[in-house]
C-alpha positions as a Python dict, from the first residue, in 0.01 Angstrom:
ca = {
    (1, 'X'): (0, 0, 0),
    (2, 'X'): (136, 330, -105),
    (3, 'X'): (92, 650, 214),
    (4, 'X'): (34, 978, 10),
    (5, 'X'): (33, 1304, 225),
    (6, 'X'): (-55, 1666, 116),
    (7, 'X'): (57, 1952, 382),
    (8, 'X'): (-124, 2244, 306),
    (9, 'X'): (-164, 2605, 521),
    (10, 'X'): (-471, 2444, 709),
    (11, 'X'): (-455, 2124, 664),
    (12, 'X'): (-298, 1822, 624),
    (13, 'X'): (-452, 1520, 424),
    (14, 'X'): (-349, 1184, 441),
    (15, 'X'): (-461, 926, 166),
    (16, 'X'): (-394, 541, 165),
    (17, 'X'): (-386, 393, -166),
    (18, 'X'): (-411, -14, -208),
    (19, 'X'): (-337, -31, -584),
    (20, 'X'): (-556, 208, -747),
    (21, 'X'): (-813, 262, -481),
    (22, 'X'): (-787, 535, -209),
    (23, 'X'): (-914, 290, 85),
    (24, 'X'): (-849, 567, 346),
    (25, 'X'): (-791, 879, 459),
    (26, 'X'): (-721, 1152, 704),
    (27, 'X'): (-768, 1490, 784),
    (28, 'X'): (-572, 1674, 1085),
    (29, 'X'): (-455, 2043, 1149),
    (30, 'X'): (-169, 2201, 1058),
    (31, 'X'): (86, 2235, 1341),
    (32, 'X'): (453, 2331, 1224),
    (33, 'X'): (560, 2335, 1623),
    (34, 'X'): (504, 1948, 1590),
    (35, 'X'): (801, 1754, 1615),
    (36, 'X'): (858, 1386, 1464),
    (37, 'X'): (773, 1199, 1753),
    (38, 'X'): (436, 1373, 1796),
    (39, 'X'): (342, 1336, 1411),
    (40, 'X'): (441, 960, 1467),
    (41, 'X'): (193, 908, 1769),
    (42, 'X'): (-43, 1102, 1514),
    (43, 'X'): (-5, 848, 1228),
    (44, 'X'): (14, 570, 1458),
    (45, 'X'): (-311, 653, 1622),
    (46, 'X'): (-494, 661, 1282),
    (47, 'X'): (-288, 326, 1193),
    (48, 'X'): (-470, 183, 1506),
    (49, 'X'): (-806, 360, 1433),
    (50, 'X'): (-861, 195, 1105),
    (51, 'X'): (-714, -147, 1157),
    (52, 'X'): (-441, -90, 910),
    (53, 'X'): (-123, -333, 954),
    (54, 'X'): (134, -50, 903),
    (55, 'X'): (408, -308, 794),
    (56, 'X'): (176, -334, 455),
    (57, 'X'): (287, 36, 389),
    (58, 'X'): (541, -23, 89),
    (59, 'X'): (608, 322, 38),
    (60, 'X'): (513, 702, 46),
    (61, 'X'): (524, 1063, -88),
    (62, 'X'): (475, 1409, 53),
    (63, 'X'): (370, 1718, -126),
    (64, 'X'): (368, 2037, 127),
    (65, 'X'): (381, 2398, 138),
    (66, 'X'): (478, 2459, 460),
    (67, 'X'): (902, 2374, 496),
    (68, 'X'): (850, 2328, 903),
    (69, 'X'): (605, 2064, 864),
    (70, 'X'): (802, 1877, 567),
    (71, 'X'): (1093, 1704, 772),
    (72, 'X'): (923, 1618, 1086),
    (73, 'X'): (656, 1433, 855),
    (74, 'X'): (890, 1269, 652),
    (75, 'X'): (1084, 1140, 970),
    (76, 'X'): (742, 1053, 1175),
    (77, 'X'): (668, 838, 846),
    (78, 'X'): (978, 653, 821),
    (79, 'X'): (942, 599, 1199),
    (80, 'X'): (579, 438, 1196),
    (81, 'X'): (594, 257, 833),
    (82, 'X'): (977, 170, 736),
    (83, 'X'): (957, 375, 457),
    (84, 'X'): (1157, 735, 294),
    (85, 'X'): (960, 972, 124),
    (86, 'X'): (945, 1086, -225),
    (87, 'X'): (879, 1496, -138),
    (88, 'X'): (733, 1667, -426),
    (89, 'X'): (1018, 1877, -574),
    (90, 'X'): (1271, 1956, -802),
    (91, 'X'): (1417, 1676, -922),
    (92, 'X'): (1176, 1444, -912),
    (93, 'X'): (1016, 1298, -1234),
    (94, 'X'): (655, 1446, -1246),
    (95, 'X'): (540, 1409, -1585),
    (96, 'X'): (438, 1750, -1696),
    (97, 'X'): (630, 2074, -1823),
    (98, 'X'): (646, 2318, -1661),
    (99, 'X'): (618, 2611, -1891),
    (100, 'X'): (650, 2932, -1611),
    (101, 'X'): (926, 3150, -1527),
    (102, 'X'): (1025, 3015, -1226),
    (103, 'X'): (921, 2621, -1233),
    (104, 'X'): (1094, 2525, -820),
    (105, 'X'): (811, 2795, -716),
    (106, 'X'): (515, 2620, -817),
    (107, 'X'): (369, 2482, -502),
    (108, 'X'): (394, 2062, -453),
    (109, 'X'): (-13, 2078, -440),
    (110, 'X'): (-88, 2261, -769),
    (111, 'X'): (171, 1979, -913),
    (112, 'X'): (-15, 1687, -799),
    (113, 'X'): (-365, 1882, -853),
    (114, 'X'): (-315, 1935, -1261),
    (115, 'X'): (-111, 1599, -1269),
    (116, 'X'): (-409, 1426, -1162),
    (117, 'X'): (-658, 1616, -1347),
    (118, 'X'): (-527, 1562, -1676),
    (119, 'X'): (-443, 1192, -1576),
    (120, 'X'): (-842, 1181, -1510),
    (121, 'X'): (-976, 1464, -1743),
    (122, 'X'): (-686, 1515, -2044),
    (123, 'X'): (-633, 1832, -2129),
    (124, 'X'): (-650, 2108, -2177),
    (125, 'X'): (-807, 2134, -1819),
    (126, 'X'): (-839, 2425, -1593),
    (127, 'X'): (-825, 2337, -1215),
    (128, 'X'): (-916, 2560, -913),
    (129, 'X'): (-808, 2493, -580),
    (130, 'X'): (-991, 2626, -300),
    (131, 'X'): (-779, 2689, 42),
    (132, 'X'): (-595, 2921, 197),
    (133, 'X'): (-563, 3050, -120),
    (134, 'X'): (-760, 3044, -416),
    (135, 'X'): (-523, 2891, -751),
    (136, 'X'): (-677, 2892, -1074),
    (137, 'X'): (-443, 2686, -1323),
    (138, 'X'): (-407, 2579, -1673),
    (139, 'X'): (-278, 2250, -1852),
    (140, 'X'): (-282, 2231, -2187),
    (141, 'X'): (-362, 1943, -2435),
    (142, 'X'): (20, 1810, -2418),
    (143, 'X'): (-1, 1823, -2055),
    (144, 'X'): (198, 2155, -2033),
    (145, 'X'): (175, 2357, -1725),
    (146, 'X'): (102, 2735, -1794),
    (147, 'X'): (45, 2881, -1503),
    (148, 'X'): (-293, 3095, -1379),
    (149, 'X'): (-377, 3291, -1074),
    (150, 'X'): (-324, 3330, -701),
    (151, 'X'): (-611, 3501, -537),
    (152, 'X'): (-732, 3517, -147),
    (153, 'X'): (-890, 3206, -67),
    (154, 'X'): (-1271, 3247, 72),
    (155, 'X'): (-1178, 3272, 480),
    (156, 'X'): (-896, 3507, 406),
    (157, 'X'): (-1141, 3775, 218),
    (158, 'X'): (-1449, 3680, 522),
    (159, 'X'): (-1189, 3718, 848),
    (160, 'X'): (-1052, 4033, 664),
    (161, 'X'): (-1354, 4164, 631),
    (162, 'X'): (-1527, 4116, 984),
    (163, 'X'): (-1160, 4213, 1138),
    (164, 'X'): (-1164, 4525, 918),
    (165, 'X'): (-1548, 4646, 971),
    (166, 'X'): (-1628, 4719, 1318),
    (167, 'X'): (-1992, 4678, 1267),
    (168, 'X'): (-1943, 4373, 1054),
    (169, 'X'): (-2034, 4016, 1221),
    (170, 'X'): (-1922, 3682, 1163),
    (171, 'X'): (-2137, 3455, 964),
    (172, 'X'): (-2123, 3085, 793),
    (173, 'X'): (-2099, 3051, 433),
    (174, 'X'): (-2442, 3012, 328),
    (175, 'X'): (-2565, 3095, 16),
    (176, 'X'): (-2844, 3391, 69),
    (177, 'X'): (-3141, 3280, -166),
    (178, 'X'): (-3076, 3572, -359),
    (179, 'X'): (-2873, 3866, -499),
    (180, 'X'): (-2999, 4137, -391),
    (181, 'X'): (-3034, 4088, 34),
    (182, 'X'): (-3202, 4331, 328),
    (183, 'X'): (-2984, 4263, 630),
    (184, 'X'): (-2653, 4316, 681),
    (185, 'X'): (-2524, 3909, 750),
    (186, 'X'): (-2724, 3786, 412),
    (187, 'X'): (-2548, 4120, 213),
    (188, 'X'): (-2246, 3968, 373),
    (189, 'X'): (-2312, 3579, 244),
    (190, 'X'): (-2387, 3739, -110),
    (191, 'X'): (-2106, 3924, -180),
    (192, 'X'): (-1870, 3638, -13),
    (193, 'X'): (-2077, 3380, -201),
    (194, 'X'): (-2191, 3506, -510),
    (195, 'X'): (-1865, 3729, -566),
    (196, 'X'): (-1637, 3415, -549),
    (197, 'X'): (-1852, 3251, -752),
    (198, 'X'): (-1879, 3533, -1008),
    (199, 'X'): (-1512, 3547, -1002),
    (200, 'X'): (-1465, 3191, -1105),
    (201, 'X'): (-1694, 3255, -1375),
    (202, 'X'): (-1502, 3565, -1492),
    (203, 'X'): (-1161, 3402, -1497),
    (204, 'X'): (-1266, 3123, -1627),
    (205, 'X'): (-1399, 3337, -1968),
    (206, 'X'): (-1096, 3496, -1960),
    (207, 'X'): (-875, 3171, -1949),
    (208, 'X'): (-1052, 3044, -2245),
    (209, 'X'): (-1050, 3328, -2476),
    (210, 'X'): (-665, 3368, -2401),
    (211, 'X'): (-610, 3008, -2473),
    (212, 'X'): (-881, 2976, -2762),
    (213, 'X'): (-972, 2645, -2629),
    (214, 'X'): (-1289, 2476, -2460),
    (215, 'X'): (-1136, 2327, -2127),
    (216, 'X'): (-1265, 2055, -1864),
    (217, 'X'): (-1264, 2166, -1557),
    (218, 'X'): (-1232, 2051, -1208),
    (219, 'X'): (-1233, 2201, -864),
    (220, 'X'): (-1091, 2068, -542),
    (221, 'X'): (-1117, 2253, -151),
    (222, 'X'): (-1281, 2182, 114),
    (223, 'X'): (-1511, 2519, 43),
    (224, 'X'): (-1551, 2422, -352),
    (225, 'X'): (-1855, 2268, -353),
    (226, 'X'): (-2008, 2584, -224),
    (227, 'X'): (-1857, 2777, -453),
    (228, 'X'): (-1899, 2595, -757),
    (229, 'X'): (-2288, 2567, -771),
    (230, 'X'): (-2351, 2881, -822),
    (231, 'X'): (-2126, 2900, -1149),
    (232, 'X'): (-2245, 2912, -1467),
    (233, 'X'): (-1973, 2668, -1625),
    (234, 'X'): (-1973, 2359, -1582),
    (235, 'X'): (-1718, 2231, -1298),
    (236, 'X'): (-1652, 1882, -1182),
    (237, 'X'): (-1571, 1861, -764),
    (238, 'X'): (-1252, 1596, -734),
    (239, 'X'): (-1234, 1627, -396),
    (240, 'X'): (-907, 1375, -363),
    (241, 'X'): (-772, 1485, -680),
    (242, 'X'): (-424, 1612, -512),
    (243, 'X'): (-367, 1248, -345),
    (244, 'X'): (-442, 1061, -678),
    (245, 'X'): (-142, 1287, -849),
    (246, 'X'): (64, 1200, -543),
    (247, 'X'): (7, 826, -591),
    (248, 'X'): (68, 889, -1047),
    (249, 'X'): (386, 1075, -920),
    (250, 'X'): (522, 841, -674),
    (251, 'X'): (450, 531, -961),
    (252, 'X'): (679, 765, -1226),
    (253, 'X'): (974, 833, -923),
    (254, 'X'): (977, 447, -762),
    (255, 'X'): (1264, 178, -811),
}
């Protein structure tokens, strides 16, 4: 069974893989004040939790965006399961060009995102990630990475808001039935809401009449599904999208 891991800002997924089917996985904070030892009682814990005989664990691969959390995940791995990890990187065989200024920039999760999109989808495919940040990227038909956009995710652009308007109160993301509200925590879910999803919409035009081509695309966050039905293009939710490109990576890098 192959471990894949993705360390993002918030949080940090864990996906087991036996062959091609993702048979578990794992969701847990972000902590980079976590040593080793403490992310090995966390993976042994969820070892334990699910029944899963860690010695089947034949090897694994990290993609993360946060540098702190990177070694003491790699070690608490190699602790628990026996095994070193492939970390998402240059110099590691990924399968796709990287066609931006600056290619050892690109963040390990927009890698594995597009490389399993157009594994699943072909190209050319737009994805949009939905986290911390919001990433809007492009692959083309020769799986060719072009780059895209870095906007503030959805909980950046609410806790900036409410922090920034004294007479502004928190509220959930939930779509307001309409447009046009009357109170100020519905005006609030609209513009957060509807603007995001009006700003998918927008980018996404301007994507495709840039590139001249009709693209798939596919979304993955945990606030995409939110966002996404509201949109007036058609957008697939992959919700484990990132793990699967871990897993086509790690296939391409093992011995």
């Amino acid at each position: 069974m192959l471990l894949t891991a993705d360390v993002g800002n918030t949080n940090i997924k864990l996906g087991i893989f036996d062959g091609d089917e993702l048979r578990y996985k794992l969701r847990f904070c972000t902590n980079d004040k976590m040593t080793s030892d403490e992310f090995a009682v966390e993976l042994y814990t969820f070892f334990q939790i699910y029944r899963i005989d860690y010695r089947q664990i034949s090897g694994s691969i990290v993609s993360s965006v946060v540098p702190k959390v990177t070694q003491p995940l790699t070690e608490a791995i190699e602790i628990v399961t026996g095994t070193r990890s492939f970390v998402v990187g240059p110099g590691l065989k990924i399968g796709m060009d990287l066609k931006i200024d600056r290619p050892e920039t690109l963040g390990g999760d927009i890698v594995c995102g597009c490389v399993g999109a157009y594994e699943k989808y072909g190209g050319p495919v737009i994805v949009i990630f939905m986290g911390t940040a919001t990433v809007i990227a492009y692959v083309d038909e020769h799986c060719a990475y072009h780059g895209g956009i870095i906007a503030p995710g959805v909980g950046i652009s609410l806790d900036a808001l409410t922090s920034r308007g004294a007479l502004l109160p928190a509220v959930d993301l939930q779509a307001p039935k309409k447009a046009i509200c009357t109170n100020t925590v519905d005006c609030m879910r609209s513009g957060i809401m509807n603007g995001t999803s009006c700003m998918l919409d927008g980018m996404l035009d301007m994507f495709m009449k840039e590139t001249g081509k009709t693209c798939r695309i596919v979304s993955t966050g945990g606030l995409a599904p939110q966002m996404i039905c509201n949109c007036t293009h058609d957008i697939r939710f992959e919700e484990n999208i990132i793990l699967h490109g871990l897993k086509s990576i790690y296939r391409r890098n093992r011995r």
